[in-house]
KEKE-3310 file (N, C-alpha, C; in steps of 0.2 Angstrom, whole numbers, plus 5000, padded with zeros to 4 digits):
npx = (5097:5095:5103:5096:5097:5085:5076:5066:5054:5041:5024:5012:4995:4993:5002:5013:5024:5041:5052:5058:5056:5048:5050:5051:5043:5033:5019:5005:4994:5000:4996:5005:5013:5008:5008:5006:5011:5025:5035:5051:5055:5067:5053:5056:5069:5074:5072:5080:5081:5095:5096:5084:5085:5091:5083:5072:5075:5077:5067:5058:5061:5058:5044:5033:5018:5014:5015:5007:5018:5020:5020:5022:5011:5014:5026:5033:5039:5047:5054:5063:5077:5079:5081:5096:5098:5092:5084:5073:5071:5079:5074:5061:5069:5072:5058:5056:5062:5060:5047:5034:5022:5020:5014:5014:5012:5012:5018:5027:5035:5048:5047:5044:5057:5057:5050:5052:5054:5043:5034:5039:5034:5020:5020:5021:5018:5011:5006:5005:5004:5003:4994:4994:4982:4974:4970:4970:4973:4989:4995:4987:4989:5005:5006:4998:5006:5020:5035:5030:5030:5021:5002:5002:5011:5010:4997:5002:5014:5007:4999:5008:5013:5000:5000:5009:5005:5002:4993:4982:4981:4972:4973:4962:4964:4970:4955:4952:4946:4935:4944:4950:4939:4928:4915:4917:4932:4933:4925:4933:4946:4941:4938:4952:4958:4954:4956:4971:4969:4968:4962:4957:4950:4954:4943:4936:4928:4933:4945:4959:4962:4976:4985:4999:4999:4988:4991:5004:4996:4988:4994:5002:4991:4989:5000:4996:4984:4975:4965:4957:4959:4951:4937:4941:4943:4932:4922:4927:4933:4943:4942:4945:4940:4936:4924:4921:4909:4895:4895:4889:4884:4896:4902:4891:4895:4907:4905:4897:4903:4913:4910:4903:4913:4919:4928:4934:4929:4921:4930:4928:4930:4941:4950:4954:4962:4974:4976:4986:4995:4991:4999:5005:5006:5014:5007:5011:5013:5012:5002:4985:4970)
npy = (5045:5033:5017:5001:4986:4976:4968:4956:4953:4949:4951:4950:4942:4943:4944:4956:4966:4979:4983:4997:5011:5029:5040:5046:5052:5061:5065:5074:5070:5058:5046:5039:5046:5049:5052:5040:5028:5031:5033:5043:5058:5068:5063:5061:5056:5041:5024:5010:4994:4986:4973:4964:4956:4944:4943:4938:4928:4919:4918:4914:4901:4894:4889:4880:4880:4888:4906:4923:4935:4953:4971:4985:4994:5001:5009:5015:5003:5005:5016:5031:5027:5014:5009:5013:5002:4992:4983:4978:4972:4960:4954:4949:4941:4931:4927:4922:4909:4902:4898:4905:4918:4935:4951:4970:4986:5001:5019:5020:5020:5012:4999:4992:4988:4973:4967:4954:4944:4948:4939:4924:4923:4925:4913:4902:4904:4915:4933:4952:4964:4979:4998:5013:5024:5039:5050:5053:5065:5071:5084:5089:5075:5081:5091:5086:5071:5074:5069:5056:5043:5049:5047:5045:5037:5027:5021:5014:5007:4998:4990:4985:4977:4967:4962:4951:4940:4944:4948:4963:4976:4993:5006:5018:5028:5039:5047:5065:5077:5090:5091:5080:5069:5068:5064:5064:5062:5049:5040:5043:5038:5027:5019:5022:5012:4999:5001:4999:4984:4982:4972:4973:4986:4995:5004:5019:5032:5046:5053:5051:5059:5060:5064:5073:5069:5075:5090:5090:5089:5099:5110:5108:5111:5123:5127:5123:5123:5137:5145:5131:5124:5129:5124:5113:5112:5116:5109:5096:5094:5087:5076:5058:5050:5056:5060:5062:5077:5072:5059:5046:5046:5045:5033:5026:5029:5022:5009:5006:5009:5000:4987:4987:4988:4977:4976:4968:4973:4972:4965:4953:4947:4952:4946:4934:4936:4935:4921:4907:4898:4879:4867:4854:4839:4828:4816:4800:4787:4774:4778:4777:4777)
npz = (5037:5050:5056:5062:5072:5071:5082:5079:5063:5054:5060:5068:5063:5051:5046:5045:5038:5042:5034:5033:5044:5047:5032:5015:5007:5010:5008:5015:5022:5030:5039:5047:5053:5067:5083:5091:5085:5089:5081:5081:5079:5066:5053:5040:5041:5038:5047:5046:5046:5044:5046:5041:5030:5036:5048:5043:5037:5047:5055:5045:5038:5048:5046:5046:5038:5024:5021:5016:5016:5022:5016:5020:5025:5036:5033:5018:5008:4996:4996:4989:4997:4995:4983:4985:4993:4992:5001:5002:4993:4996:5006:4999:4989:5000:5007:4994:4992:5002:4998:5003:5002:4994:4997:4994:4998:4990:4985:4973:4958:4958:4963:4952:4950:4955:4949:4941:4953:4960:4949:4947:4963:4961:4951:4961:4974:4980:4975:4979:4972:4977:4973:4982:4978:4978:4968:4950:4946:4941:4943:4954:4964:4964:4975:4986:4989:4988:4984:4981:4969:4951:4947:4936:4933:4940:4937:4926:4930:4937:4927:4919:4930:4929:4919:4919:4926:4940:4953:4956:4967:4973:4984:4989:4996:5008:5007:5005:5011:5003:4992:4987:4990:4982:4970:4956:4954:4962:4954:4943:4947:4951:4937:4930:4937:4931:4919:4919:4923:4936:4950:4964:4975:4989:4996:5003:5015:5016:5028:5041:5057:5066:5086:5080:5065:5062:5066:5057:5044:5044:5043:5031:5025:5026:5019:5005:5003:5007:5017:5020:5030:5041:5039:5042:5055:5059:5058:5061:5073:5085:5080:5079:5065:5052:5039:5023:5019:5012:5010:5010:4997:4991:4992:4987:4975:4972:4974:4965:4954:4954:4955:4942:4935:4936:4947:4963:4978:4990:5008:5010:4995:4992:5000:4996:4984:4991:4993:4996:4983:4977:4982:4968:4966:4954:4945:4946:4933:4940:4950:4954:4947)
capx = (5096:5098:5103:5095:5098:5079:5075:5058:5052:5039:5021:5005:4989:4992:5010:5014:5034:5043:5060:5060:5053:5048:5048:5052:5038:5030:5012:5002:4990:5003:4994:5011:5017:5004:5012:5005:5017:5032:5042:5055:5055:5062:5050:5061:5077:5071:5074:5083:5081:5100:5095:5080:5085:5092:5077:5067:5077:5077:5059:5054:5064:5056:5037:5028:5013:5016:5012:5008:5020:5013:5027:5019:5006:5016:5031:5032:5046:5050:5054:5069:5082:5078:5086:5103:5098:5090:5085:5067:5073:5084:5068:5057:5071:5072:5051:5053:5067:5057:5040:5029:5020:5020:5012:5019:5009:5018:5017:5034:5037:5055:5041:5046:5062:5056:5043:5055:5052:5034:5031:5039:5031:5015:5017:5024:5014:5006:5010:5000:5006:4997:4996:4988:4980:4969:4970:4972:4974:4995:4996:4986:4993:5011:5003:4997:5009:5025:5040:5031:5026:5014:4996:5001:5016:5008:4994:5008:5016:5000:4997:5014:5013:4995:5002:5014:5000:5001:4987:4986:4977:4973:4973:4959:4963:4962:4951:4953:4937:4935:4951:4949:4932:4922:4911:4921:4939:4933:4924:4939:4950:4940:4941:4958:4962:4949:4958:4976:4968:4968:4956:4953:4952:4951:4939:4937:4924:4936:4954:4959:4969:4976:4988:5004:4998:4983:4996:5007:4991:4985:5001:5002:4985:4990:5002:4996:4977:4974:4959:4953:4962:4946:4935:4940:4942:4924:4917:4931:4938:4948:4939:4949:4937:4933:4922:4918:4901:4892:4901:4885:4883:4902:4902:4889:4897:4912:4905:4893:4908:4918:4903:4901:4923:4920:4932:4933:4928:4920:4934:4928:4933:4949:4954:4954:4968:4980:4978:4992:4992:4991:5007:5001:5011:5014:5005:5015:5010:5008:4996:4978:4964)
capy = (5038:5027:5011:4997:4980:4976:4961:4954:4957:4948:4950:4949:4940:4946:4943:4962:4967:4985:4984:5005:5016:5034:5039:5053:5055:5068:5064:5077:5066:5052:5042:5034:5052:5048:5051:5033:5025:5032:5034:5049:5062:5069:5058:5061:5053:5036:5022:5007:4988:4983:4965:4963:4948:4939:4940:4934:4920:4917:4917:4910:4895:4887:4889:4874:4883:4894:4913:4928:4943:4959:4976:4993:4993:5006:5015:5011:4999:5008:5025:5031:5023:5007:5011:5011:4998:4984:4975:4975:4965:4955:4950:4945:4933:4926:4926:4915:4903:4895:4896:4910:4922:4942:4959:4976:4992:5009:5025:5022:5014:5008:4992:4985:4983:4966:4963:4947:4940:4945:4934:4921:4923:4922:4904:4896:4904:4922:4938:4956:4973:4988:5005:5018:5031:5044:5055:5054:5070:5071:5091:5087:5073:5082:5094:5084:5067:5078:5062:5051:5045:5051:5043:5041:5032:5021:5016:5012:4999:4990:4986:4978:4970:4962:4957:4947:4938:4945:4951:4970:4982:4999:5009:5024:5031:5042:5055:5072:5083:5095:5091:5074:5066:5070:5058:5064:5060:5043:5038:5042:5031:5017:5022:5021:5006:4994:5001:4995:4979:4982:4966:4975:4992:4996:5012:5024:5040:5050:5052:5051:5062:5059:5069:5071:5067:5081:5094:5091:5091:5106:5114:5108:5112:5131:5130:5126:5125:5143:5144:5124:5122:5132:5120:5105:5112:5119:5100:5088:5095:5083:5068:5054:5051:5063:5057:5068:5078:5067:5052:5039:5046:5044:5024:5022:5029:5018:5002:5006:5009:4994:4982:4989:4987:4968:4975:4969:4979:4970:4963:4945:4947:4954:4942:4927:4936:4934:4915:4904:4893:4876:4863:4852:4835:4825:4810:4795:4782:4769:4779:4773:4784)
capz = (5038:5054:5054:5068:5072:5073:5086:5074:5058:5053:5067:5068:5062:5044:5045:5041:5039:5038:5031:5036:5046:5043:5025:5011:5001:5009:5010:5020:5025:5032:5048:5052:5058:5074:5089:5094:5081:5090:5078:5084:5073:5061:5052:5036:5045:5039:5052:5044:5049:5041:5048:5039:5026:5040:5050:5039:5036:5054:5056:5036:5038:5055:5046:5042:5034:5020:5025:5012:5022:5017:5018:5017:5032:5040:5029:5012:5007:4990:4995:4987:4997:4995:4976:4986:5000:4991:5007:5002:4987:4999:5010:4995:4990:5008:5004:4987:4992:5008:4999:5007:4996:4998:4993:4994:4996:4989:4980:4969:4955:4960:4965:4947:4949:4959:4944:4943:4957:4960:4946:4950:4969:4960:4951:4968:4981:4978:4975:4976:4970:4977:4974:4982:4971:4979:4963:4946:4942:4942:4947:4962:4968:4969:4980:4992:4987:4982:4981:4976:4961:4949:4945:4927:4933:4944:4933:4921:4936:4941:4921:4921:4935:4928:4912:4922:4930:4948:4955:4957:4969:4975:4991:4987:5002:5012:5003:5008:5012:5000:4989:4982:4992:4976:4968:4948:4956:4963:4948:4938:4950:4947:4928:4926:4938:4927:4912:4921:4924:4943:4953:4968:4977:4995:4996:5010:5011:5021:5030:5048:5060:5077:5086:5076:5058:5060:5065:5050:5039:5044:5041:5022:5021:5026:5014:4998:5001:5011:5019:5020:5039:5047:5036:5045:5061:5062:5055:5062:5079:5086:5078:5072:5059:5046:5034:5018:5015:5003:5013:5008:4991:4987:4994:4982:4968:4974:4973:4958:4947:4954:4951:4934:4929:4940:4952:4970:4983:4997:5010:5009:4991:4993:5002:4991:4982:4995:4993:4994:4978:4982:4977:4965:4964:4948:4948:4942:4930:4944:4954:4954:4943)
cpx = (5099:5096:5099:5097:5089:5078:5069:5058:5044:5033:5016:5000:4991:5000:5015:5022:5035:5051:5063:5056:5053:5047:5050:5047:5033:5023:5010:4998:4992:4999:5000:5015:5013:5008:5012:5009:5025:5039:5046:5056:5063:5058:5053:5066:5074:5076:5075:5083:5087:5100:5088:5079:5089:5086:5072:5068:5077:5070:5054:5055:5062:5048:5036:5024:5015:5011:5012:5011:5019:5018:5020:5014:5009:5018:5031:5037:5051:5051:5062:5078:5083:5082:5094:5104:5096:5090:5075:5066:5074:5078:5063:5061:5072:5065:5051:5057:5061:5048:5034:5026:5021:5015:5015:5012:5013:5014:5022:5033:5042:5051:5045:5052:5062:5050:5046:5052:5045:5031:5032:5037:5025:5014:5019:5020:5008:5009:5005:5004:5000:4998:4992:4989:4975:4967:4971:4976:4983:5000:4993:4990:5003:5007:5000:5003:5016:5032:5038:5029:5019:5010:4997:5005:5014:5003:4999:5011:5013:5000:5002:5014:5007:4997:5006:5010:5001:4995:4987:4978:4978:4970:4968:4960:4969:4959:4950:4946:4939:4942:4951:4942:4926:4919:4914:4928:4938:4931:4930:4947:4948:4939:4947:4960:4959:4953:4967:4974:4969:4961:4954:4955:4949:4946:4937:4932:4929:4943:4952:4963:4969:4982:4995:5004:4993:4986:5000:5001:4989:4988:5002:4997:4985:4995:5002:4987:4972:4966:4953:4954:4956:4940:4935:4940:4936:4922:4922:4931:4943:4946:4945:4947:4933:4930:4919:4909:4900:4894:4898:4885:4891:4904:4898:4892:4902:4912:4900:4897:4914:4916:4903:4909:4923:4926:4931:4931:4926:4927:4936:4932:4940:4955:4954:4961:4975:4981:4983:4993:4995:4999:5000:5006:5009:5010:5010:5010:5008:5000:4988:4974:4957)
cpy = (5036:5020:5007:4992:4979:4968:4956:4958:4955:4949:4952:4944:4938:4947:4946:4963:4974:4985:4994:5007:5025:5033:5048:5055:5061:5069:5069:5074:5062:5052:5038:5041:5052:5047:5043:5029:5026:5031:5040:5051:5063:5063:5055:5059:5046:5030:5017:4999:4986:4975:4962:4955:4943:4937:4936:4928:4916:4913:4911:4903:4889:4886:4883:4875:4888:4901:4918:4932:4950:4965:4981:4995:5002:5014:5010:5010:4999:5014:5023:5027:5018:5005:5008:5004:4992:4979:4974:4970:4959:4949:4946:4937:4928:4921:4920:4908:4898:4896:4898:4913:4930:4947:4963:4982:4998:5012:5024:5017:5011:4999:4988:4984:4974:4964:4954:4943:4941:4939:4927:4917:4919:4915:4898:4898:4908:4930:4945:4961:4975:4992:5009:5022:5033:5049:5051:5058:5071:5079:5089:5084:5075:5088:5092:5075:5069:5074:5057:5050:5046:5046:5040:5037:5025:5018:5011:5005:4994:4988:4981:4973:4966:4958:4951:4942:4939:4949:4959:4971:4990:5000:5013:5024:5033:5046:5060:5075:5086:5096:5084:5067:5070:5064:5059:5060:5052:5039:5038:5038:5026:5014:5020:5014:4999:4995:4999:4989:4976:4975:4968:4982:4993:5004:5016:5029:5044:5049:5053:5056:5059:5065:5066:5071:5075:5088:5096:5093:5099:5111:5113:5111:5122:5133:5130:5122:5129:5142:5137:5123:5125:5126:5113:5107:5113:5113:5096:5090:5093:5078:5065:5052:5055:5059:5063:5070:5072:5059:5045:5037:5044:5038:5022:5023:5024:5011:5002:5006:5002:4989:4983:4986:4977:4968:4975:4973:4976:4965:4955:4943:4946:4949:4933:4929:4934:4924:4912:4895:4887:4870:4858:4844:4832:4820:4804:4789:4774:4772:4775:4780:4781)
cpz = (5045:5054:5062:5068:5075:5078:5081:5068:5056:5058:5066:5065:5053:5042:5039:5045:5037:5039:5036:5041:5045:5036:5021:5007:5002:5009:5016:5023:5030:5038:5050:5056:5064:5078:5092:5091:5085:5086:5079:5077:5072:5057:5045:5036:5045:5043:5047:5045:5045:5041:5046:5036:5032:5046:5048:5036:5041:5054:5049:5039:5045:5054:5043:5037:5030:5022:5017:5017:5016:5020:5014:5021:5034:5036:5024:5011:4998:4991:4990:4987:4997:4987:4976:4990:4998:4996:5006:4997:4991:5002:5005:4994:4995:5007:5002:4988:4999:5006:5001:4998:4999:4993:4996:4992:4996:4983:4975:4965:4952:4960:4956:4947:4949:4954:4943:4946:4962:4955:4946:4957:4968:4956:4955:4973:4979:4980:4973:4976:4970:4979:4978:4978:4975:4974:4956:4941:4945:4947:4953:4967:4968:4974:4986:4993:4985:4978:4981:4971:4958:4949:4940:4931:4937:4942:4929:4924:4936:4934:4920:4925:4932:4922:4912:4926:4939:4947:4959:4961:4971:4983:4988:4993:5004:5006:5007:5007:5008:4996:4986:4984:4987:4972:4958:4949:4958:4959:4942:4942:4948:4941:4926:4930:4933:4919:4913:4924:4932:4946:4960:4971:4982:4995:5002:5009:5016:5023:5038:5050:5066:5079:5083:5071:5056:5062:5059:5045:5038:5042:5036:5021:5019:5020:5005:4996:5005:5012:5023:5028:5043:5045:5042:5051:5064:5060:5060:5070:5079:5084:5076:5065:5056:5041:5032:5019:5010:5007:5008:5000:4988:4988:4988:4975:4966:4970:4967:4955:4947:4952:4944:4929:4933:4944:4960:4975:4991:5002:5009:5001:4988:4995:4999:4985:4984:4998:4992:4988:4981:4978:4973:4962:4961:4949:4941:4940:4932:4948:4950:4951:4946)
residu = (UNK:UNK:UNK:UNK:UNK:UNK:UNK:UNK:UNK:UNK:UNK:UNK:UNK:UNK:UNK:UNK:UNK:UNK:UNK:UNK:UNK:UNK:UNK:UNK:UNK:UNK:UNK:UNK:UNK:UNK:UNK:UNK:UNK:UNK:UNK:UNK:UNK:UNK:UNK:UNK:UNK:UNK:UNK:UNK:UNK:UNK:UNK:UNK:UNK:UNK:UNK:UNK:UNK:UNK:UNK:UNK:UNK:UNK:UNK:UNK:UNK:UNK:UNK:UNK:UNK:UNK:UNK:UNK:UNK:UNK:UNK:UNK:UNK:UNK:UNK:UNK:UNK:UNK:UNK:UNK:UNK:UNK:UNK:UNK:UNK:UNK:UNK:UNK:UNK:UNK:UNK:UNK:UNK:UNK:UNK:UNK:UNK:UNK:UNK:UNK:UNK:UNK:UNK:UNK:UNK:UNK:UNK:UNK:UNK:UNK:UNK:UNK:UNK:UNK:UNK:UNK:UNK:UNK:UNK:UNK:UNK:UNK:UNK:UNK:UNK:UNK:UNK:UNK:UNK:UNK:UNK:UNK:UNK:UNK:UNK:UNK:UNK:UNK:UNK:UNK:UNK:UNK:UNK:UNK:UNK:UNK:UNK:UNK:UNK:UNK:UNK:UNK:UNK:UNK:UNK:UNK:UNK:UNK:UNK:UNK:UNK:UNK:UNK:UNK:UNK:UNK:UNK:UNK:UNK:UNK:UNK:UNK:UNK:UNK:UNK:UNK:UNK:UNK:UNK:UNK:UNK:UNK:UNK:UNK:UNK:UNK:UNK:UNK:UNK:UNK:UNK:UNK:UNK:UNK:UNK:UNK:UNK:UNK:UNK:UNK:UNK:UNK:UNK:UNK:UNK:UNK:UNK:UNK:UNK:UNK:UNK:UNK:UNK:UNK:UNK:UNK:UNK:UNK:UNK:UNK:UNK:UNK:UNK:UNK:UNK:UNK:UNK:UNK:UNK:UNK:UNK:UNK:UNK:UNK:UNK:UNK:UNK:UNK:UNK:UNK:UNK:UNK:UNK:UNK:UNK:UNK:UNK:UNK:UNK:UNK:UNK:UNK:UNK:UNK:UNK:UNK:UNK:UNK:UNK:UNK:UNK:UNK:UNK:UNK:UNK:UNK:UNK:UNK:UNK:UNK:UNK:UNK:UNK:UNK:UNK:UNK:UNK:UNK:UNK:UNK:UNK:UNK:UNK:UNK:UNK:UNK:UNK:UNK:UNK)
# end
């Protein structure tokens, strides 16, 4: 672990935050180990923002306009050490006190600690829990996922978190060539998120490399799916975008099965979740009807 004093937190459009940097989970696919990120390896030596809830109270507290801030873009803000560090909590609270709304993307489901105060989030502002799930199958996903958590476990999350009235989604992504870009495995994602009461799901036919990320891949892939590393080399090169065999026929099964459970898919959609709910002031017994 190192610690920073970060200058910003909050930035962009989409007004996305990363409490850490790096990460432990160990995803073979990760696109934040891309050299373009600059994050200085080891990429397991997670980078630390110590000043996060004060930034964000720096920054929160001079908005006029209520904002949803969105954590998990990058590194995810539930790995493990966030257990001892509690500063992802810290930030939400900064979040709930001045009246923003937030979502959270992650693999762990340390995420409920904060069920709290996502629920709260969601009847002042707004509030999204979302998982990625590439898999459902639990043995797979440790072999390519290996510290974080399971599939069952993180269906098991998103339902709580629904019962609580926040609005849940998923990541399907990426999907790996020849390893979880099958038209059975995507069908049974969109299966089980519709029976955890999931409202939308980002969908993907494929995964990305750049240089950095498509190194480390290649290297898991040699060690625990022998053979496959010649596969991508002779189909992908240096592409950054891989998209599966079958790529069209797996879109459609995608959104055929989401339409069918009445879950989200298109972006316009998606984005209606991340609405900021609206205030709603009393009306007093003088007002005029």
């Amino acid at each position: 672990m190192r610690e920073v004093r970060a200058k910003s937190l909050i930035l962009g459009p989409y007004h996305n935050y990363n409490v850490y940097r790096g990460c432990t989970h160990g995803c073979i696919y990760c696109d934040s180990r891309s050299l373009c990120y600059e994050i200085d390896p080891p990429f397991e030596d997670v980078v630390v923002k110590v000043n996060a809830p004060e930034l964000a109270e720096a920054e929160l507290s001079k908005r006029r306009e209520r904002i949803v801030c969105r954590s998990g873009s990058m590194c995810d803000p539930y790995m493990p050490i966030e257990a001892e560090l509690g500063l992802s909590r810290k930030v939400l609270e900064v979040i709930l006190k001045h009246g923003h709304g937030a979502s959270f993307l992650t693999k762990n489901v340390l995420a409920l600690r904060d069920l709290d105060l996502m629920g709260e989030l969601a009847k002042k502002a707004c509030a999204v829990a979302c998982f990625t799930m590439t898999t459902v199958d639990d043995v797979l996903a440790a072999k390519i996922e290996p510290a974080a958590s399971l599939p069952s476990e993180r269906l098991a999350a998103l339902r709580r978190f629904a019962d609580r009235g926040i609005a849940t989604g998923v990541w399907m992504t990426p999907l790996l060539p020849w390893i979880t870009a099958n038209a059975d495995n995507v069908a049974a994602v969109v299966a089980a998120c519709a029976a955890a009461g999931v409202k939308y799901i980002v969908g993907c036919t494929g995964t990305t490399m750049r240089d950095g990320s498509r190194e480390h891949y290649y290297a898991r892939l040699d060690e625990r799916f022998p053979g496959l590393r010649q596969k991508y080399e002779e189909r992908y090169g240096t592409s950054y975008v891989c998209r599966a065999p079958g790529s069209d026929r797996l879109w459609a099964v995608f959104t055929a099965a989401c339409d069918a459970d009445s879950i989200a898919w298109r972006q316009e959609d998606i984005a209606g979740f991340f609405a900021i709910r609206e205030h709603r002031a009393q009306m007093s017994l003088f007002d005029e009807i």
